[in-house]
C-alpha positions in Angstrom: 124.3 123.2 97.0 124.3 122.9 101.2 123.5 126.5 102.6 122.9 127.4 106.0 121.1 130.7 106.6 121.2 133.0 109.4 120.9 136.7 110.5 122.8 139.0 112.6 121.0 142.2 113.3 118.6 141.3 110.7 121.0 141.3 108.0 120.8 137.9 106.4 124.0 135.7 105.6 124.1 132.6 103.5 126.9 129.8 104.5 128.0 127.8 101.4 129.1 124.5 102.6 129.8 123.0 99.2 128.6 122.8 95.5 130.8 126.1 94.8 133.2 126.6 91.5 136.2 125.4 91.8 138.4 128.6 92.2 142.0 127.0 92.4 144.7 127.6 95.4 146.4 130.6 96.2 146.1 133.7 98.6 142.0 134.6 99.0 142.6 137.9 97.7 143.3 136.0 93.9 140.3 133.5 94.9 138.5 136.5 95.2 139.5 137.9 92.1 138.4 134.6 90.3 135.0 134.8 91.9 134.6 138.2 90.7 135.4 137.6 87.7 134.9 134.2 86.1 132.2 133.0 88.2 129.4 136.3 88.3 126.8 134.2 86.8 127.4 131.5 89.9 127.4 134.4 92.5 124.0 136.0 91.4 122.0 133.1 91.1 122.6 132.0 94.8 121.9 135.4 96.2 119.3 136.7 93.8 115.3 136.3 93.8 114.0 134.0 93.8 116.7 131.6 95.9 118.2 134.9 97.4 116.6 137.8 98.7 117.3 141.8 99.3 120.4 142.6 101.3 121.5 138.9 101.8 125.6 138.4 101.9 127.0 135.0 101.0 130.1 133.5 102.5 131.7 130.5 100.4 133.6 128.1 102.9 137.3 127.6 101.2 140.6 126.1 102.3 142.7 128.5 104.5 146.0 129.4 102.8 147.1 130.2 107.0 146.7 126.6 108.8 145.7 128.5 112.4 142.8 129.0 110.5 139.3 126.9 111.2 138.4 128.3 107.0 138.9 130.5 104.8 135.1 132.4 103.7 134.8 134.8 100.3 131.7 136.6 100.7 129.9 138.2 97.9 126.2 140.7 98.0 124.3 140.7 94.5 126.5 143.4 93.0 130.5 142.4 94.0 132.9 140.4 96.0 133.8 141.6 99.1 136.8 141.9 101.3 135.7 141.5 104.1 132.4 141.3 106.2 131.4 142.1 109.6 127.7 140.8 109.8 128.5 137.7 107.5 131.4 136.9 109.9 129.3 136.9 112.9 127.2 134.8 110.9 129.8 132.4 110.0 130.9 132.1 113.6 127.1 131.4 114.6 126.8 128.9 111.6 129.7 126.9 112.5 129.0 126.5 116.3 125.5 125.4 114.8 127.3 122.8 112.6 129.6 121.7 115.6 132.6 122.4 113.9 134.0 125.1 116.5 133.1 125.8 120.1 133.2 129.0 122.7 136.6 131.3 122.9 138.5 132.3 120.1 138.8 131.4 116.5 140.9 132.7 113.2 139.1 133.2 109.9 141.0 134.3 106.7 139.8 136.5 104.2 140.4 138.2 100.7 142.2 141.0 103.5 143.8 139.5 106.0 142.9 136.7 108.8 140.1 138.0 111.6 139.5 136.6 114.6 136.1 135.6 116.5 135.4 135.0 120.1 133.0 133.0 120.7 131.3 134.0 123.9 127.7 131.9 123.5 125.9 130.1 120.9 124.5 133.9 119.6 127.0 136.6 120.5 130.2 136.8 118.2 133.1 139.4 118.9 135.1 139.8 115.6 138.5 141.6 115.9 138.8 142.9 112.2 141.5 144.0 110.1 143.5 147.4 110.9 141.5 150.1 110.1 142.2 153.4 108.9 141.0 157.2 107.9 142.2 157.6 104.4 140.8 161.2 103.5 139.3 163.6 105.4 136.7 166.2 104.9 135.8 165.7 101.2 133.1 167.3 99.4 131.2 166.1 96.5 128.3 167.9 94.4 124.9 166.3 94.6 121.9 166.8 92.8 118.8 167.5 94.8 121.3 167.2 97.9 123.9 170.2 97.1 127.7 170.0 98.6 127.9 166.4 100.5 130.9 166.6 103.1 131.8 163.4 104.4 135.2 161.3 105.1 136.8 158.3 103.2 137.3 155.5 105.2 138.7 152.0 105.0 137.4 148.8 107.1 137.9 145.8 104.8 135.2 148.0 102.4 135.4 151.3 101.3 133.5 154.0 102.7 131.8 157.2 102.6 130.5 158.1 106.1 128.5 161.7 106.1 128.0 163.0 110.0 125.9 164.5 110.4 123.3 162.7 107.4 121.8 165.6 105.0 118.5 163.3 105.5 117.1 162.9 109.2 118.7 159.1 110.3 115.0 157.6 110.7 113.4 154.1 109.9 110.3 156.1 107.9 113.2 157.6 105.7 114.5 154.6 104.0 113.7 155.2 100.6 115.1 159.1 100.7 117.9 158.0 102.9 119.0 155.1 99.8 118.1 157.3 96.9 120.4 160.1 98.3 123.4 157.6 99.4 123.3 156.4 95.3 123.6 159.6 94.2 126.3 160.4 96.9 128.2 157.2 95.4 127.6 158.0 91.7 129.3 161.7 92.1 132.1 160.2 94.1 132.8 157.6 91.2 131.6 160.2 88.3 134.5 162.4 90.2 137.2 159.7 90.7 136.8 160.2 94.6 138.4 157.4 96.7 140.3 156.0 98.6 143.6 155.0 99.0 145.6 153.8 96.3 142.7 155.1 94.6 140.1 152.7 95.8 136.2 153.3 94.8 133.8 153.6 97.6 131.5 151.0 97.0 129.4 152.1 100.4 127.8 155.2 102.0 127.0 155.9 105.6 125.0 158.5 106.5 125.1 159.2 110.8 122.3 161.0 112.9 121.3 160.9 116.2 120.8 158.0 118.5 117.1 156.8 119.1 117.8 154.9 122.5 119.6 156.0 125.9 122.5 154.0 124.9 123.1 154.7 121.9 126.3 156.5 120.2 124.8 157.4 117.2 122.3 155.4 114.6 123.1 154.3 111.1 122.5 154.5 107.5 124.2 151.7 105.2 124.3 151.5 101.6 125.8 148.4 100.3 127.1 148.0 96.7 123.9 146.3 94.9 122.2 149.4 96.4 120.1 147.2 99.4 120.7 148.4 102.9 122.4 147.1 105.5 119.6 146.0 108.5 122.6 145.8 110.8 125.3 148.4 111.8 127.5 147.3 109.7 130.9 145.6 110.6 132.9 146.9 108.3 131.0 150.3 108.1 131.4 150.4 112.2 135.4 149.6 111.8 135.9 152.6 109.5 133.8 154.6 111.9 135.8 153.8 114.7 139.0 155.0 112.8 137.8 158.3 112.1 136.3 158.9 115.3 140.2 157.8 117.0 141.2 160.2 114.6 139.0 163.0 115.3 140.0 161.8 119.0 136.1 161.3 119.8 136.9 157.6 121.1 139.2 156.9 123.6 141.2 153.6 123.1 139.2 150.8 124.8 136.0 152.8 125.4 132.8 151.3 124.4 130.1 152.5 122.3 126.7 151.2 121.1 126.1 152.1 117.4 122.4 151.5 115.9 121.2 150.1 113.2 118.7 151.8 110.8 116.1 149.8 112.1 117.3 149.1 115.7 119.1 146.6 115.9 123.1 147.6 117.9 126.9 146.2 117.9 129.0 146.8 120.6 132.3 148.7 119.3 135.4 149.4 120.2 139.4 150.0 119.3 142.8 149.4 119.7 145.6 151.4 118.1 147.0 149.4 115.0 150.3 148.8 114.4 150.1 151.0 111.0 148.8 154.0 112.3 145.1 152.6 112.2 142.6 151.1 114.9 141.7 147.0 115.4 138.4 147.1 115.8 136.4 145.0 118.0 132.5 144.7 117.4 129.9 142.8 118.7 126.6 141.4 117.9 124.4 138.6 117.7 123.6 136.3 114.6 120.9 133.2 114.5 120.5 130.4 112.3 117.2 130.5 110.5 117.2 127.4 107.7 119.3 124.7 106.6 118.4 123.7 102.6 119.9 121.8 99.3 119.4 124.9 96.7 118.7 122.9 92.9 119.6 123.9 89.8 117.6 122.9 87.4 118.0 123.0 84.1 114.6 123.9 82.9 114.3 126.5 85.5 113.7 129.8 83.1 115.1 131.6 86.9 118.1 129.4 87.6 120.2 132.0 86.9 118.4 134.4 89.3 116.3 137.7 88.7 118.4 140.0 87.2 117.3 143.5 88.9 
């Protein structure tokens, strides 16, 4: 299997170039669904230990059902499929200007949720216009234990979220462990509860806001993904359902620009237009770099081909 590995942020993303299942033709979205649930075995053992590693997203290169599109991706973490990915698609845009297969300005990419596009502005820095994005609940508390009443807002950016502002743990790097112990428990009592979004969507991640740690800064980051890792970058996704409460809440003006932090530093550049459904197209920014180009084997007599179940 032909991967390509890079990071944006220092959230690492894995490029499948072939050696994939063979998941038919159709819209992503039933692709998707195929991954997810005929091919879990496949999924794991790319992205687990010991091939994988913590917090890595894969993105498996398939045929574009829209032909404006340079590919269709389908990215998975260790846990699920995704819909969508901010950090992997900045990724994906760095890895294919690596490979030579698309150049500066703009590009489309489809996903399971709809076709994004990326602007290419150098060999590093990606700008992905995502998917409208939209507020879908609004001050919604849950019971917590050790944590009491969590208040927080549901929010939808091609993933499901839960963003808390401010965070009931202080937004710091020494804080990791507290801050992804309490965003599990958040998630459990929001599923235990049948808390979601709409059409009643689970939140499969949890945001947790405090201040920002630069001059810059809007505000810094806390990002739980769904196989319970957490995100080393600001999230794409996480940032684009940000940006539609804070339209919302009218706290962003249309077109103003914000730096949003990372948990351990590292920033995207955000902003929004209004959507044609209400919503916000979201515009973020950040930088991704190739780090390895490998053949992963499968080897039969490998006890571990199958990965290291957690």
């Amino acid at each position: 299997m032909h991967v390509i590995d890079s990071h944006t942020g220092g959230e690492p993303t894995r490029v499948i170039l072939d050696g994939g299942p063979d998941l038919g033709s159709g819209p992503l979205a039933e692709r998707a669904a195929r991954l997810a649930t005929e091919h879990r075995a496949f999924y794991r053992s790319v992205i687990l230990e010991p091939r994988g590693q913590v917090a890595m997203v894969c993105a498996l290169l398939v045929e574009p059902v829209d032909p404006t599109c340079v590919t269709g991706v389908i990215y998975f973490d260790a846990e699920a499929v995704l819909g969508m990915c901010g950090h992997g698609t900045i990724g994906l845009a760095a890895t294919l200007v690596h490979m030579g297969r698309i150049g500066l300005g703009k590009h489309r990419i489809e996903t399971p949720v709809g076709v994004v596009t990326v602007d290419v502005r150098d060999a590093n820095t990606v700008t992905v216009t995502n998917i409208e994005s939209r507020r879908d609940r609004t001050g919604v508390s849950v019971e917590v234990e050790g944590l009491g009443t969590v208040t927080g807002d549901i929010a939808y950016g091609g993933n499901c979220f839960f963003i808390v502002d401010p965070s009931p743990i202080p937004v710091i790097s020494s804080n990791i462990r507290r801050l992804t112990d309490a965003a599990v428990a958040v998630r459990e009592a929001l599923l235990a509860q049948g808390l979601g979004g709409a059409d009643g969507m689970p939140v499969d991640h949890v945001i947790f806001y405090g201040p920002a740690e630069t001059a810059e800064g809007h505000s810094r980051n806390f990002v739980l993904c769904p196989d319970d890792a957490y995100d080393r970058s600001p999230c794409g996704t996480g940032s684009s359902a940000r940006l539609a409460c804070l339209a919302a809440e009218g706290r962003l003006a249309e077109g103003e620009e914000i730096v949003q932090e990372s948990i351990i530093g590292s920033t995207y550049r955000l902003s929004y237009r209004t959507g044609p459904n209400g919503g916000v197209i979201p515009s973020i920014t950040g930088k991704a770099y190739v780090m390895a180009e490998s053949n992963l084997l499968f080897l039969p007599e490998d006890p571990f081909r199958q990965g290291i179940a957690p």
